[in-house]
C-alpha positions as CSV (number, residue, x, y, z in Angstrom):
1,X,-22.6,50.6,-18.7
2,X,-20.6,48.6,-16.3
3,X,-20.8,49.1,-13.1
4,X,-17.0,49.2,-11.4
5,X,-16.1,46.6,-9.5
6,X,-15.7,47.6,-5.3
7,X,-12.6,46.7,-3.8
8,X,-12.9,43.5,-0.8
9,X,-11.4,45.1,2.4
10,X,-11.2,41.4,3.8
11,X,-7.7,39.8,3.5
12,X,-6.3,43.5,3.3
13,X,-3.7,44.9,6.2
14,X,-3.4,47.6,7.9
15,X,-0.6,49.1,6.1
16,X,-3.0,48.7,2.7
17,X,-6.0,49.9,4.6
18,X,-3.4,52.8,5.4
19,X,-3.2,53.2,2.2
20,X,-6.7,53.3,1.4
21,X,-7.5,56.0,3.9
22,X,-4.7,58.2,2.9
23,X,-6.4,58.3,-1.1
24,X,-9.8,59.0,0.8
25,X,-8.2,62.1,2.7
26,X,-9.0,60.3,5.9
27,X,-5.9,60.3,8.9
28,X,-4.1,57.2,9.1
29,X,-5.3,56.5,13.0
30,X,-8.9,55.5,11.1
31,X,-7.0,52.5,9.4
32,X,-6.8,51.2,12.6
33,X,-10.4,51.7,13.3
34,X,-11.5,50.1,10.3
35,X,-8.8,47.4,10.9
36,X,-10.7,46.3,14.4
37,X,-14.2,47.0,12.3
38,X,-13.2,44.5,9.9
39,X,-11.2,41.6,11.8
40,X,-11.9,42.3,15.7
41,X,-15.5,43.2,15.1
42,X,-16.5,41.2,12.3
43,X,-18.9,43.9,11.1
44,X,-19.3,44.0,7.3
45,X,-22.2,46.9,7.1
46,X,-20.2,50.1,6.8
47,X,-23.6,52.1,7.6
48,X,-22.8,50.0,11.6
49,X,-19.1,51.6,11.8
50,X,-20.2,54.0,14.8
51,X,-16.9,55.5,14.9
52,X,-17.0,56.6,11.4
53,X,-18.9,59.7,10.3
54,X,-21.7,59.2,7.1
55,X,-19.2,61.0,4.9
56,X,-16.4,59.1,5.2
57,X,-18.8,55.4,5.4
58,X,-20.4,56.8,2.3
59,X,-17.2,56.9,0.9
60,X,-16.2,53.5,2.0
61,X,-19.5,51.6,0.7
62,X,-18.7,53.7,-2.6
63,X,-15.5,52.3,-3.3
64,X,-15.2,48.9,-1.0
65,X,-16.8,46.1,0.4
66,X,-16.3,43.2,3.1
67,X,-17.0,40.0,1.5
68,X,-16.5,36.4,3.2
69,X,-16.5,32.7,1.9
70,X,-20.0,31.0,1.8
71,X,-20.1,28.0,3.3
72,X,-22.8,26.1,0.9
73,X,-23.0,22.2,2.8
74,X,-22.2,20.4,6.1
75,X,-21.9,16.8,6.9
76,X,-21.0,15.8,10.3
77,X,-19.6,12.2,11.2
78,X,-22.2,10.5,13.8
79,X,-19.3,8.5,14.8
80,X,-17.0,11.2,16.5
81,X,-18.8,14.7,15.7
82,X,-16.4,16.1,12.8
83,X,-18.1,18.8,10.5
84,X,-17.1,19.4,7.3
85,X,-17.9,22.2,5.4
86,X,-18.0,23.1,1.7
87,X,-17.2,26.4,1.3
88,X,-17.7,28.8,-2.3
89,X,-15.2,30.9,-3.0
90,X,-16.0,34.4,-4.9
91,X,-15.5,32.7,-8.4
92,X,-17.5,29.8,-8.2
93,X,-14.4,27.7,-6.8
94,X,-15.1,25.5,-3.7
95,X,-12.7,24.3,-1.1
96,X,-13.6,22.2,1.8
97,X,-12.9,23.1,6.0
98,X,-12.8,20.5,8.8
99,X,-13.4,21.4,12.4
100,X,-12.6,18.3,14.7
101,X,-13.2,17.8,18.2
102,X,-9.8,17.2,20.3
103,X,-10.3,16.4,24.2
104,X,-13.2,19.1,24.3
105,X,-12.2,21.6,21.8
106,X,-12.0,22.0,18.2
107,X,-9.5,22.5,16.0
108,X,-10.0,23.8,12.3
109,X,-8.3,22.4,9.1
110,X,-8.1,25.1,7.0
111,X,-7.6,24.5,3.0
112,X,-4.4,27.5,1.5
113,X,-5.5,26.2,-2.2
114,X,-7.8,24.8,-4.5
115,X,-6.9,21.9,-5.3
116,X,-2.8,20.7,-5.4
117,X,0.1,21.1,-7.6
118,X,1.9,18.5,-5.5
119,X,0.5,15.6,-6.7
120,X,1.0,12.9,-3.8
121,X,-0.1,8.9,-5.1
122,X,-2.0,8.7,-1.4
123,X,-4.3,11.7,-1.5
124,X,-7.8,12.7,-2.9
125,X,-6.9,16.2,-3.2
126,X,-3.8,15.6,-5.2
127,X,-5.5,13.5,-7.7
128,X,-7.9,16.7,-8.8
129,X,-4.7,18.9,-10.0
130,X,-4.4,22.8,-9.4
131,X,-7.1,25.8,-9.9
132,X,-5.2,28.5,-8.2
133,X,-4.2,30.3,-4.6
134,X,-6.2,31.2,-1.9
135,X,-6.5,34.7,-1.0
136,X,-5.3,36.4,2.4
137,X,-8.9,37.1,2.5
138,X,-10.1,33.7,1.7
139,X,-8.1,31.9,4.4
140,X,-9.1,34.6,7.0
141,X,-12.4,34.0,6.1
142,X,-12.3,30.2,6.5
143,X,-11.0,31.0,10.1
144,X,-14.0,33.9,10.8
145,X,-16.4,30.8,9.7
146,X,-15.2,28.5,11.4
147,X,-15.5,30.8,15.0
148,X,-19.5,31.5,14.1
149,X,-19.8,27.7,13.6
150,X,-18.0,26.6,16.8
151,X,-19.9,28.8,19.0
152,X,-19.0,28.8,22.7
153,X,-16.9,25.7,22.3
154,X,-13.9,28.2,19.6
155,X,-11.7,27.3,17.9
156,X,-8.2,26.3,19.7
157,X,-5.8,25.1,17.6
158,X,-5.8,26.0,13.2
159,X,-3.9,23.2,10.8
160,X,-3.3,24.1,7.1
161,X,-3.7,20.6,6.3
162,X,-6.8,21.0,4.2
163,X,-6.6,21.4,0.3
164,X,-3.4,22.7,-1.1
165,X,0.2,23.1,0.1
166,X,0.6,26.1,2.6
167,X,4.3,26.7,1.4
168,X,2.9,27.3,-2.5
169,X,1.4,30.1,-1.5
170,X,3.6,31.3,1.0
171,X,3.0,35.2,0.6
172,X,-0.5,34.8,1.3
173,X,-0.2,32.3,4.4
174,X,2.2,34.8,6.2
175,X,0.0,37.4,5.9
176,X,-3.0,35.5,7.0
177,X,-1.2,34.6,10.0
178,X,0.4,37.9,10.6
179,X,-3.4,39.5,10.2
180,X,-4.9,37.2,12.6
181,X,-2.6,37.4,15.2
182,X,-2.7,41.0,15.7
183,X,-3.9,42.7,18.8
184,X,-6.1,44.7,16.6
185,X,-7.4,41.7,14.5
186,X,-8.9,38.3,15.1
187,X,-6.0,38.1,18.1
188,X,-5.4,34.6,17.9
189,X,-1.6,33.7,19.0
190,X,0.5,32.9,15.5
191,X,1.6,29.9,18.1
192,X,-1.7,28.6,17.8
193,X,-1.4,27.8,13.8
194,X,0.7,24.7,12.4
195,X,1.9,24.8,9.0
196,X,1.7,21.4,7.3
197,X,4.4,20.9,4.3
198,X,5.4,18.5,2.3
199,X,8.7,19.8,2.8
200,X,9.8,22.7,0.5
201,X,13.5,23.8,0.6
202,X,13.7,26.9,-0.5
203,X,10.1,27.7,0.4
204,X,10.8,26.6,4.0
205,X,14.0,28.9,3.8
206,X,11.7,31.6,3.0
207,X,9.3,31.1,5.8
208,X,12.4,30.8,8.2
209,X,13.4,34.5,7.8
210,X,10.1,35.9,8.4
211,X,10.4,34.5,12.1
212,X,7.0,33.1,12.7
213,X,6.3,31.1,15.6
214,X,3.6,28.9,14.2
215,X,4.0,25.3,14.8
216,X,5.3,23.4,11.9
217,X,4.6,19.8,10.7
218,X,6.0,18.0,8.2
219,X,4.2,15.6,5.6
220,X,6.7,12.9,5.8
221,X,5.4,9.9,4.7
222,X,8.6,8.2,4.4
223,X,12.2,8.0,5.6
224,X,13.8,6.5,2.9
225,X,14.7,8.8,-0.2
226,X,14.1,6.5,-2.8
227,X,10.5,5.2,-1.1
228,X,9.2,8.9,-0.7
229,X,10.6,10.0,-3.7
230,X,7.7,7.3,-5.4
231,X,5.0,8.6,-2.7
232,X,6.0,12.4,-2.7
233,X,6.5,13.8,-6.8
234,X,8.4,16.6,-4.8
235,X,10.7,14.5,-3.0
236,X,13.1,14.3,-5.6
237,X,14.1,18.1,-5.8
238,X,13.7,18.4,-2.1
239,X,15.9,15.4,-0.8
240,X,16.3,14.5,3.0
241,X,19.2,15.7,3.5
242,X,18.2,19.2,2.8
243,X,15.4,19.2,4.3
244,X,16.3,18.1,7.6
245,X,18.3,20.9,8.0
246,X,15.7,23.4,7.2
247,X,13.5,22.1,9.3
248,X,15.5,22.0,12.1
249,X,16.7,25.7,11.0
250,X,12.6,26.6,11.3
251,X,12.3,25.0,14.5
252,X,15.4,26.8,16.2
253,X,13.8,30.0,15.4
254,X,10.0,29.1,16.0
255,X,11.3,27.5,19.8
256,X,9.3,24.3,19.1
257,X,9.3,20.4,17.9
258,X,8.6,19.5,14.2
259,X,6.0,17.1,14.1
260,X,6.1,14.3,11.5
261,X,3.5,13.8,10.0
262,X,4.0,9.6,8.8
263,X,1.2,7.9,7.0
264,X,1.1,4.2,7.4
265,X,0.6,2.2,4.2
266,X,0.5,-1.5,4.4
267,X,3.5,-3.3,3.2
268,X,4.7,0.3,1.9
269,X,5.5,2.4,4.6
270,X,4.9,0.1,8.1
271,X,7.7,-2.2,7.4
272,X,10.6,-2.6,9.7
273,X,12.9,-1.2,7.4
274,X,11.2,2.2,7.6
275,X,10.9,2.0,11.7
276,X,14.8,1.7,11.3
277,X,14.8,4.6,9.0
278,X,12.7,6.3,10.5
279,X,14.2,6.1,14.2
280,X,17.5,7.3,12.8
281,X,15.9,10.4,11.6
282,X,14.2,11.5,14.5
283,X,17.9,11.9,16.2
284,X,18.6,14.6,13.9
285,X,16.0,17.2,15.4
286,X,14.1,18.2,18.0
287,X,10.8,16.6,16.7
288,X,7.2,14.1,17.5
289,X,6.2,11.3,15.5
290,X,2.5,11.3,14.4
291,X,1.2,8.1,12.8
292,X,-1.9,8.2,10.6
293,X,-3.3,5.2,9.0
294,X,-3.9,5.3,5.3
295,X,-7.5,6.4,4.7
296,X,-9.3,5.5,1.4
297,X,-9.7,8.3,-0.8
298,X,-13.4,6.7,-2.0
299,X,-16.5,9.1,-0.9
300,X,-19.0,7.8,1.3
301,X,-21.1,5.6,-1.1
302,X,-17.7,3.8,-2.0
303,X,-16.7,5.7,-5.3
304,X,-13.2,7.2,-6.4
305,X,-13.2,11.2,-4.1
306,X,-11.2,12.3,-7.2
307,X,-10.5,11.0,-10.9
308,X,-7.6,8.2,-10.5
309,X,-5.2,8.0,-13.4
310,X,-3.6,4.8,-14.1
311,X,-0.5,4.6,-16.7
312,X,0.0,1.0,-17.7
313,X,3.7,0.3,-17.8
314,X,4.2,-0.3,-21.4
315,X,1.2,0.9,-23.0
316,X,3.1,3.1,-25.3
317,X,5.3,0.8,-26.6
318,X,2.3,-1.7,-26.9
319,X,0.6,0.8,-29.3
320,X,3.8,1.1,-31.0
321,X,3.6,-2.6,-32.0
322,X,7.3,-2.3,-29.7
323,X,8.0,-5.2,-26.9
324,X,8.6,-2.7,-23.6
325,X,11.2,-1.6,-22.2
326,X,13.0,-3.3,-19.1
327,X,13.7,-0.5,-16.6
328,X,15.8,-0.1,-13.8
329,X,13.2,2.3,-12.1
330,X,10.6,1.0,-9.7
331,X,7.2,1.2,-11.6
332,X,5.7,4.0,-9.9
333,X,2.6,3.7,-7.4
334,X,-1.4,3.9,-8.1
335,X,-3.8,4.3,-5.4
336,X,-4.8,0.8,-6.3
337,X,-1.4,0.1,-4.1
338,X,-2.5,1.5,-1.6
339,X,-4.5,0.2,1.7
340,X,-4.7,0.7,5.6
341,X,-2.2,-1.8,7.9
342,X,-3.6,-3.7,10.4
343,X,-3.6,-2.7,14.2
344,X,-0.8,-5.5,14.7
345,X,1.1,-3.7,12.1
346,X,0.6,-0.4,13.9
347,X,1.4,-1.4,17.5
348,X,4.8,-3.5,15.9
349,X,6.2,-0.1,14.4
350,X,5.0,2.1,17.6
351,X,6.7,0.0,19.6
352,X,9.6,0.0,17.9
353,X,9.6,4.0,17.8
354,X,9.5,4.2,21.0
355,X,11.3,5.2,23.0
356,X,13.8,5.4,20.4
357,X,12.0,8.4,19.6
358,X,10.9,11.3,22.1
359,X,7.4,11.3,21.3
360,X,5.2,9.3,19.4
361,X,1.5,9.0,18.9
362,X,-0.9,7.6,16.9
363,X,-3.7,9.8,15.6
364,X,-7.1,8.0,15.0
365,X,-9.3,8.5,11.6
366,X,-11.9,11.5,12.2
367,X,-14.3,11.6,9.8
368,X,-14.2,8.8,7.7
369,X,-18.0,8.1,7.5
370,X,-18.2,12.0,5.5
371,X,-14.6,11.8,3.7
372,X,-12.9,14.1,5.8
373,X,-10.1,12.3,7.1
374,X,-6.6,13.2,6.4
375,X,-5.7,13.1,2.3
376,X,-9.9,13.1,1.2
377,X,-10.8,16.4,0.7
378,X,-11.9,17.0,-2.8
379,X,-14.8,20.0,-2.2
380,X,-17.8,17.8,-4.2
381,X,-21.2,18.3,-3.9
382,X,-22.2,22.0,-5.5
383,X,-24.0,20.2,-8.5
384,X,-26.4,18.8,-6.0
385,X,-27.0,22.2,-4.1
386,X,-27.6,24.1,-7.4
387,X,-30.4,21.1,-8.6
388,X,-31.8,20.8,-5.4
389,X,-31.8,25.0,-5.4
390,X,-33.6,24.5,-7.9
391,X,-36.2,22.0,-7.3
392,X,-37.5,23.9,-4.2
C-alpha cells in the first residue's frame, strides 16, 4: 500500500496556505502564523510551532511538510573567497548557487532553472539543454541557504544570473520575490533582487504589469542585431528595437537604471564598431554599462564544463556525395571562437564608453579557479559524492 505523498508547504503563499487552513477547519489568521513559521522563522518541525495547538500540528504533519534544497558540495576560490554550491533538488536534479563577496558583503547568484532553453554559443549552462523550472519553493530555498551559509556577514544583494533564464519561468520568479519580500516572510526588499534576462518581449511585457521594483539587468552581449542574433539564438524573435522599449518601459515603473550586462569577446564583441554601437544605445535609456570578460567554459582541470556541439558547415552535403552550398549567412559561432580580449583591448573600449555613456564599469572574474564565473555553471559533481558516499 502506498503511502500518500505530503504536500511541501515551502514555495506556498499565504493565500494557498489560506487555503490550506480553511480545508483543515482552522481560521484564516493561522495562515499567517504558519506563514511567519515557515518563511520568518525558518522552522520546519511542526511539533516546534508553539502557537499552534497538538491538534491542529497533528493535522499539519499528517497532511504537509517543509522541505528545502540540499546543498551536496562546496568549492571556494582561494583567490577572492567565492563559494559555490551544488545544490539537489527533490528529484535528483542539481543546480548550482554562487555567493560572492562585493566590498564586504555577499551577494547570492541564484539559479530559476535547470539547465537553459536559451541556448547562448558563450555559455556552459546553455550548452547542457533544458530539464525543467524551478519551483517557488526551490528558489526560496536557494535564498534560505544561502543566509545559514553567510552567517553574520547576510546576504545583501540576490542576482538570478545562475542556471536558467528568470523570464522562462516567470510565474514562479514573481512569486518568489513577492514571498520573500513580505513583512511576514524572509522580509528582504523586492529592490534588493535583479533580474537578469536575455531580453524577452513579451515576457518582459509581462513582468512590467506586475509592478515589481526589482532591479533589472539585461544580458546584452551585443549591440548590433545581426552580431547578437549569432551570440543570442533568441535575438532574432526579440530584436533591438523591441526590446529597448520594454526595457525602458520596465525601468519607468521599477524607478531605476537597466544594467547591461556586455561580455567581451576578443575580435567579436570588443571591436570599435560595437563601442560605436553600443554608445548609441545607451542614449536610448536610462541605463549602466557592465563589462565582463569572456570566461572559459572548461572546468578546473581544463576539460569542456558542458558537451560542445560542433556542426561542420557542409557535412551534410559531404555525406550526400553533394559539393556545399555557398550561403549568404555568416556561419554560425562554436565556443572554439571564442576567447578572453586583452586588458589593452578592455581599457580601448572603456575609454571610449565613457563618458559617452553615464556609467560604466568593468566587473572582474570571481571564481574562475572553481568554474563559477559568469556563463560556467553546469551543477557537475554528484557522481563523485554518491562513489565517495559510498566508499566511506
Amino acid at each position: 500500500m502506498s503511502i500518500p505523498s505530503r504536500t511541501n508547504l515551502f514555495g506556498m503563499s499565504l493565500a494557498k496556505m489560506e487555503m490550506l487552513m480553511a480545508e483543515l477547519g482552522e481560521k484564516p489568521f493561522r495562515a499567517k502564523q504558519l506563514f511567519q513559521w515557515v518563511y520568518q522563522k525558518e522552522i520546519c518541525d511542526f511539533a516546534r510551532m508553539s502557537s499552534f495547538n497538538k491538534p491542529l500540528r497533528d493535522k499539519l504533519q499528517a497532511k504537509c511538510e517543509i522541505l528545502l534544497p540540499e546543498v551536496v558540495k562546496e568549492q571556494r576560490d582561494p583567490d577572492d573567497g567565492t563559494r559555490k554550491f551544488l545544490v539537489k533538488l527533490h528529484d535528483g536534479n542539481l543546480i548550482e548557487m554562487v555567493l560572492i563577496p562585493v566590498h564586504g558583503r555577499l551577494a547570492l547568484c541564484m539559479s530559476s532553472q535547470v539547465g537553459c532553453t536559451i541556448g547562448c554559443k558563450f555559455c556552459a549552462t546553455g550548452l547542457l539543454g533544458f530539464k525543467r523550472n524551478l519551483t517557488t519553493g526551490e528558489m526560496l530555498g536557494q535564498l534560505v541557504l544561502a543566509r545559514r551559509l553567510a552567517g553574520e556577514t547576510g546576504v545583501a544583494n540576490i542576482v538570478l544570473m545562475g542556471m536558467g533564464e528568470p523570464l522562462l519561468n516567470l510565474q514562479n520568479v514573481i512569486h518568489m520575490i513577492e514571498t520573500a519580500s513580505s513583512e511576514l516572510g524572509i522580509s528582504i526588499s523586492a529592490r534588493k533582487f535583479t533580474i537578469s534576462t536575455v531580453g524577452l518581449v513579451k515576457q518582459l511585457r509581462e513582468l512590467t504589469k506586475y509592478k515589481l521594483k526589482s532591479g533589472l539587468a539585461l544580458s546584452l552581449h551585443a549591440p548590433i542585431q545581426q552580431l547578437r542574433e549569432r551570440l543570442v539564438p533568441s535575438a532574432k524573435a526579440n530584436p533591438l528595437d523591441e526590446l529597448i522599449p520594454a526595457c525602458r518601459d520596465y525601468i519607468a515603473q521599477a524607478g531605476d537604471r537597466v544594467t547591461l550586462e556586455y561580455i567581451m569577446i576578443a575580435g567579436i564583441t570588443d571591436t570599435m564598431e560595437c563601442a560605436k554601437a553600443l554608445a548609441d544605445l545607451t542614449r536610448k535609456l536610462p541605463c549602466k554599462v557592465n563589462l565582463i570578460t569572456y570566461n572559459p567554459i572548461i572546468d578546473d582541470q581544463g576539460m569542456p564544463l558542458a558537451p560542445i556541439k560542433v556542426v561542420k558547415h557542409g557535412r551534410l552535403a559531404a555525406l550526400r556525395g553533394e559539393a556545399p552550398k555557398k550561403s549568404t549567412k555568416l556561419k554560425p559561432f562554436t565556443p572554439h571562437d571564442f576567447k578572453a580580449p586583452t586588458m589593452e583591448a578592455i581599457d580601448r573600449f572603456r575609454d571610449y564608453l565613457y563618458p559617452r555613456c553615464p556609467a560604466v564599469t568593468f566587473r572582474k572574474a570571481k571564481g574562475l579557479k572553481i568554474a563559477a564565473a559568469c556563463g560556467q555553471l553546469v551543477a557537475k559533481g554528484l557522481e563523485e559524492i554518491q562513489v565517495k558516499r559510498k566508499s566511506d
